[in-house]
Residue frames as a rotation matrix with the C-alpha (Angstrom) as fourth column:
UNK 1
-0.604 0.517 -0.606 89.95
-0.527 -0.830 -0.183 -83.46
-0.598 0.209 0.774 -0.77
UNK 2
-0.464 0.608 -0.644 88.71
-0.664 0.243 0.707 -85.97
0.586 0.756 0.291 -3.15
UNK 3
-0.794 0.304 -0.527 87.66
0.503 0.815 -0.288 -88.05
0.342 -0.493 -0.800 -0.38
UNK 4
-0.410 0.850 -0.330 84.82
-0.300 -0.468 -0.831 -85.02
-0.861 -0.242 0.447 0.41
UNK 5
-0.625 0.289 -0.725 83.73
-0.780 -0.287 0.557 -85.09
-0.047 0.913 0.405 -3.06
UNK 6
-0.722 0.248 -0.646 82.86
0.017 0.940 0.342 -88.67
0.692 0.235 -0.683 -3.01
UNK 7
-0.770 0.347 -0.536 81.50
0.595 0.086 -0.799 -88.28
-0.231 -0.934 -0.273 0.52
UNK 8
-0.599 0.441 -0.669 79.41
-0.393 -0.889 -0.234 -85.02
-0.697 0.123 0.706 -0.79
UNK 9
-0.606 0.399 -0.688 78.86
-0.772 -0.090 0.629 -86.76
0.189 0.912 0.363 -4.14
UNK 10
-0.729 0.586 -0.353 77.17
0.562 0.807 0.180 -90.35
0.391 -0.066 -0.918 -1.86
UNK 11
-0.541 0.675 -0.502 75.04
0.155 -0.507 -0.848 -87.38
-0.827 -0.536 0.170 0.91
UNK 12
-0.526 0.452 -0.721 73.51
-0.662 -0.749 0.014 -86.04
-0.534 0.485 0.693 -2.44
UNK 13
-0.540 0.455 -0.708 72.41
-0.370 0.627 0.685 -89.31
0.756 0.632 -0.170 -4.04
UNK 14
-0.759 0.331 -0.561 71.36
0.644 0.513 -0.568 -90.69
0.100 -0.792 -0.602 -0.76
UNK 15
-0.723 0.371 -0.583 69.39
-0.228 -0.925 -0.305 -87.55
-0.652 -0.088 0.753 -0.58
UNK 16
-0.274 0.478 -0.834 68.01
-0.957 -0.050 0.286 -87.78
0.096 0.877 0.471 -3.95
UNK 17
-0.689 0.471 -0.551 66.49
0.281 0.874 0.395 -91.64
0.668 0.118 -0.735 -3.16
UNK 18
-0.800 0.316 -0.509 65.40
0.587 0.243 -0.772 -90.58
-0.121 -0.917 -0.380 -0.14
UNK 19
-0.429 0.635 -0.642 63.04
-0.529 -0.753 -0.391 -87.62
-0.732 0.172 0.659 -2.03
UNK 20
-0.542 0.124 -0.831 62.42
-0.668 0.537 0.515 -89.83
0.511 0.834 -0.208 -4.97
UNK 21
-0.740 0.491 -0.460 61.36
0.395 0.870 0.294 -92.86
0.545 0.036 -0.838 -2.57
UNK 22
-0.535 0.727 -0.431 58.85
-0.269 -0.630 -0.728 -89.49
-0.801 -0.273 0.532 -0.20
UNK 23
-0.197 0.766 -0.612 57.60
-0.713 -0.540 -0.447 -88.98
-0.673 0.348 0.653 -3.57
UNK 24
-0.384 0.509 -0.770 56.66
-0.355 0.689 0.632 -92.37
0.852 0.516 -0.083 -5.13
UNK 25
-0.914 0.249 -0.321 55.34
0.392 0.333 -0.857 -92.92
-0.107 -0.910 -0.402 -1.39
UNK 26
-0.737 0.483 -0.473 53.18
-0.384 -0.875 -0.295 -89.97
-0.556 -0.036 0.831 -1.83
UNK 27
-0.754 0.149 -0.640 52.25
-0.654 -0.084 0.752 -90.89
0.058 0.985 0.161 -4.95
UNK 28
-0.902 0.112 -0.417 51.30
0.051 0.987 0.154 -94.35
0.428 0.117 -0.896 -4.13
UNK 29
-0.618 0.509 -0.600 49.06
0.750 0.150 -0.645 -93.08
-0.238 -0.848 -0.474 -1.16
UNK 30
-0.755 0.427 -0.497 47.36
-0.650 -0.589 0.480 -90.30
-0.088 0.686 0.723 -3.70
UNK 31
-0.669 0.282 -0.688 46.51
-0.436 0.601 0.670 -93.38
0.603 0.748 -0.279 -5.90
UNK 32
-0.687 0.484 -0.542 45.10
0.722 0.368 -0.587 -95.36
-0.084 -0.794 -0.602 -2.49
UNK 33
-0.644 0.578 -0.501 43.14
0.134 -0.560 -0.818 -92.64
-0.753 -0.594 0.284 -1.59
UNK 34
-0.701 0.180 -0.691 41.36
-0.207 -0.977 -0.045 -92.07
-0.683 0.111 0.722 -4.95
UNK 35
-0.812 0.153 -0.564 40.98
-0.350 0.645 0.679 -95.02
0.467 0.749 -0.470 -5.74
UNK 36
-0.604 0.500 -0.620 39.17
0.790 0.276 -0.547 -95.93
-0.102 -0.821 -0.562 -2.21
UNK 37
-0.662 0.259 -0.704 37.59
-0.282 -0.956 -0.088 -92.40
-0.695 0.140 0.705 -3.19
UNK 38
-0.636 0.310 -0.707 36.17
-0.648 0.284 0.707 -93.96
0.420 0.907 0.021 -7.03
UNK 39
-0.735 0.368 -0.570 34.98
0.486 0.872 -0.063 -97.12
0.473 -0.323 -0.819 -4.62
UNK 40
-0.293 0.739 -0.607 32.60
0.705 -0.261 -0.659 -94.92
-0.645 -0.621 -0.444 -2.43
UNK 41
-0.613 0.294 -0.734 31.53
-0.417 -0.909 -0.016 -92.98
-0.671 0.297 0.679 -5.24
UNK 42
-0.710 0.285 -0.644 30.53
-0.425 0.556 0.714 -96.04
0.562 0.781 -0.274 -7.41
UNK 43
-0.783 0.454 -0.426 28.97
0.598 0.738 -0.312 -97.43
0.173 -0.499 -0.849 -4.11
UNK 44
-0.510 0.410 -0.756 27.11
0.130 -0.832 -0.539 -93.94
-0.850 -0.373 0.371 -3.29
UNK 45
-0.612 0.458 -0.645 25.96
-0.779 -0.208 0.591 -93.96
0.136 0.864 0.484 -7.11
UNK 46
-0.705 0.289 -0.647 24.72
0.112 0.947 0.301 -97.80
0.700 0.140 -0.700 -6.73
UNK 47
-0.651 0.572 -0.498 22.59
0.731 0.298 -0.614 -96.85
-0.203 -0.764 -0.612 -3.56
UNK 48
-0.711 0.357 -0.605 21.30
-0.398 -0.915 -0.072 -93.85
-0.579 0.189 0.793 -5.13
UNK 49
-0.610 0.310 -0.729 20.16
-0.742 0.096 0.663 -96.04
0.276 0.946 0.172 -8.08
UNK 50
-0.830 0.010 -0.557 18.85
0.236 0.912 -0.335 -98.28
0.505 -0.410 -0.760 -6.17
UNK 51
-0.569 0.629 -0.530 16.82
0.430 -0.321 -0.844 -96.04
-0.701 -0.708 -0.088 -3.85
UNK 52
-0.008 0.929 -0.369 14.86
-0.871 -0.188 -0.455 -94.58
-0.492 0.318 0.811 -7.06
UNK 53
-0.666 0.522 -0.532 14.01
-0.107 0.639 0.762 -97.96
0.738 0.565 -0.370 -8.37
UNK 54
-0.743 0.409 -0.530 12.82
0.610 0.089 -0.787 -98.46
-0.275 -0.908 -0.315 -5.22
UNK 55
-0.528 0.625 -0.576 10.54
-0.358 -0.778 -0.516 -95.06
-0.770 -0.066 0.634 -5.68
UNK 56
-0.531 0.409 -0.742 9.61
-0.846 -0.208 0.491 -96.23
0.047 0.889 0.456 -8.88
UNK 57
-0.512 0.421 -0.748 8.00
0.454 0.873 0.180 -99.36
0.729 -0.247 -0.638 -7.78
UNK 58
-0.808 0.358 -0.468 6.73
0.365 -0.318 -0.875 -97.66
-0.461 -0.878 0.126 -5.25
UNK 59
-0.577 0.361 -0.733 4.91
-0.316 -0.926 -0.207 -95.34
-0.753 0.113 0.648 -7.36
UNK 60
-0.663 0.312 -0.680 3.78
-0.721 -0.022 0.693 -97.56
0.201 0.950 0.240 -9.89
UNK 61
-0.857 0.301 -0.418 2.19
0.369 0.925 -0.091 -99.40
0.359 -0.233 -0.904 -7.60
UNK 62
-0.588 0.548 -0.595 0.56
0.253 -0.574 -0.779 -96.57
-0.768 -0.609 0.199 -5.90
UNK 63
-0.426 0.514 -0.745 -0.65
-0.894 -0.364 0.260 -95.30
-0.137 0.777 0.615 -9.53
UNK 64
-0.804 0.086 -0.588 -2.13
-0.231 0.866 0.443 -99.01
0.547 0.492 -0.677 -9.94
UNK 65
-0.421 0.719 -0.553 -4.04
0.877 0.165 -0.452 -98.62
-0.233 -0.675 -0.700 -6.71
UNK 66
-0.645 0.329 -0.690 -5.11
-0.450 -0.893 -0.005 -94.81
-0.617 0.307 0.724 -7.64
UNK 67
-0.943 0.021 -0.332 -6.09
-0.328 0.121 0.937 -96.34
0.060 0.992 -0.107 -10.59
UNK 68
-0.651 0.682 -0.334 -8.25
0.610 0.732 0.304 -99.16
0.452 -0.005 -0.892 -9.78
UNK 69
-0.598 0.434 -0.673 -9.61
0.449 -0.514 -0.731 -96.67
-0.664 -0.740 0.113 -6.81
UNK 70
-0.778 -0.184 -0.601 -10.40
-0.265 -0.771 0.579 -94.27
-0.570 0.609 0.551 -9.69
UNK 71
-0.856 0.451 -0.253 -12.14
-0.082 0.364 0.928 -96.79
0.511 0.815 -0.275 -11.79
UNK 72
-0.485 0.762 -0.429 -14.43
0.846 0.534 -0.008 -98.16
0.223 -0.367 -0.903 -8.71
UNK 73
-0.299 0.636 -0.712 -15.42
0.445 -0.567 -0.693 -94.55
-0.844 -0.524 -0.114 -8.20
UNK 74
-0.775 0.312 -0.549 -16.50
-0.619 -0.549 0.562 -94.04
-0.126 0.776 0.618 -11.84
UNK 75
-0.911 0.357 -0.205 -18.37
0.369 0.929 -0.018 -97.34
0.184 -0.092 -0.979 -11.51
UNK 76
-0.584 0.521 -0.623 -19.98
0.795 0.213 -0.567 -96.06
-0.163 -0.826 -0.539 -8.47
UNK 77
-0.628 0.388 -0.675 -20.76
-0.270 -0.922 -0.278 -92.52
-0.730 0.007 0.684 -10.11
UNK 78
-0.601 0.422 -0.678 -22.56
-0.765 -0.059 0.641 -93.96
0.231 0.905 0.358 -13.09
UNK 79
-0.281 0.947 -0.157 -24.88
0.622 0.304 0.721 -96.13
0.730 0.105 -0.675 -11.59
UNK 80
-0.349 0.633 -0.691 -25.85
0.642 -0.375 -0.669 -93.44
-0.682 -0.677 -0.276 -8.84
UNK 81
-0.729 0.229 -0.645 -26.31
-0.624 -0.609 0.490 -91.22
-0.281 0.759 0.587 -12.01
UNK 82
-0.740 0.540 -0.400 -28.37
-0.155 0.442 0.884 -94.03
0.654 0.716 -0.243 -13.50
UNK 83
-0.309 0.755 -0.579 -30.43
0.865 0.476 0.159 -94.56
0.396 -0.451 -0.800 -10.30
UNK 84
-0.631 0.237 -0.739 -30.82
0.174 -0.885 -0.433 -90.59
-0.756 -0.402 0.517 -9.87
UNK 85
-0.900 0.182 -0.397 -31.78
-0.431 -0.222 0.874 -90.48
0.071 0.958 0.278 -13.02
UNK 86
-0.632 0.557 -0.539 -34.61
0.484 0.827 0.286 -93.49
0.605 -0.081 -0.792 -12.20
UNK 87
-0.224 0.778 -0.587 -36.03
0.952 0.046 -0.303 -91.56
-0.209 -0.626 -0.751 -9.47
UNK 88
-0.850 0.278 -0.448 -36.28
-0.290 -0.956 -0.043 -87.98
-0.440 0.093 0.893 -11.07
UNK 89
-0.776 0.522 -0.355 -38.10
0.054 0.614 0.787 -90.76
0.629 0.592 -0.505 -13.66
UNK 90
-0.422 0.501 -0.756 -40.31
0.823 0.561 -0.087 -92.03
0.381 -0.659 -0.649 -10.71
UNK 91
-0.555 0.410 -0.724 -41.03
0.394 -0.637 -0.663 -88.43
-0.733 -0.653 0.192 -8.76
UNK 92
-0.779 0.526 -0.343 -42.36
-0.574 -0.374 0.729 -86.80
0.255 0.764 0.593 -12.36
UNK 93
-0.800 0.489 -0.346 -44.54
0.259 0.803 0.537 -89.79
0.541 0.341 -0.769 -12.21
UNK 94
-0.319 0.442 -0.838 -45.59
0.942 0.052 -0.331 -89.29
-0.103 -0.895 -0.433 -8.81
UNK 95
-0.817 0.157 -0.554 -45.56
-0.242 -0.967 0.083 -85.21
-0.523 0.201 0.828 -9.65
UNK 96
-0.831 0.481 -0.279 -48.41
-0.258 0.111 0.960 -86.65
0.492 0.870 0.032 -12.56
UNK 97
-0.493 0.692 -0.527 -50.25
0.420 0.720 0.553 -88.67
0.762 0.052 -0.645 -10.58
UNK 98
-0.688 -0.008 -0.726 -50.41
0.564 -0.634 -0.528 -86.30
-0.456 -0.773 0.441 -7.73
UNK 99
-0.913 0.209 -0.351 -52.01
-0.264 -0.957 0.118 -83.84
-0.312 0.200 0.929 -10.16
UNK 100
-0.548 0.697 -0.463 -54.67
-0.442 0.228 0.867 -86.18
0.710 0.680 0.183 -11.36
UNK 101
-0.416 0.486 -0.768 -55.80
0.905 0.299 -0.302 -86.97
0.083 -0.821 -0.565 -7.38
UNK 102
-0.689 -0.026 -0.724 -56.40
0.508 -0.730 -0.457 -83.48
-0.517 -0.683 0.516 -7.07
């Protein structure tokens, strides 16, 4: 009879490693997984950050060309202002001299 005990008391420790070494298996392969999880989340953050510098260079270049665009068409509006301005000058004239032929 005391030879079950023993026999009963090795089935139950065997037992108990064999759940104990399931669940530091488990465990281990949790850790794997969440860690390899953390790794494609740092890499997914790093391409994210990456893709709006990207935008931002992008854009501050575009706003650099806007710009300049911007400037050459204030350029271009102030001297056609200044050479509209010349010939309203000029047609009065002509509007003057026009009246003194007649």
């Amino acid at each position: 009879m005391s030879s079950r005990k023993i026999n009963s008391s090795s089935s139950n420790s065997s037992s108990s490693d064999d759940s104990v070494a399931v669940a530091d298996e488990k465990r281990l392969k949790r850790m794997l997984s969440n860690r390899e999880s953390a790794r494609r989340s740092r890499m997914k953050r790093e391409r994210h950050i990456q893709e709006l510098n990207d935008q931002v260079t992008y854009y501050r270049i575009r706003n650099m060309e806007i710009d300049k665009k911007c400037r050459e068409m204030m350029g271009r509006y102030a001297s056609v202002e200044s050479e509209n301005g010349m010939l309203r000058s000029q047609g009065e004239e002509l509007k003057r001299w026009l009246v003194l032929l007649e």
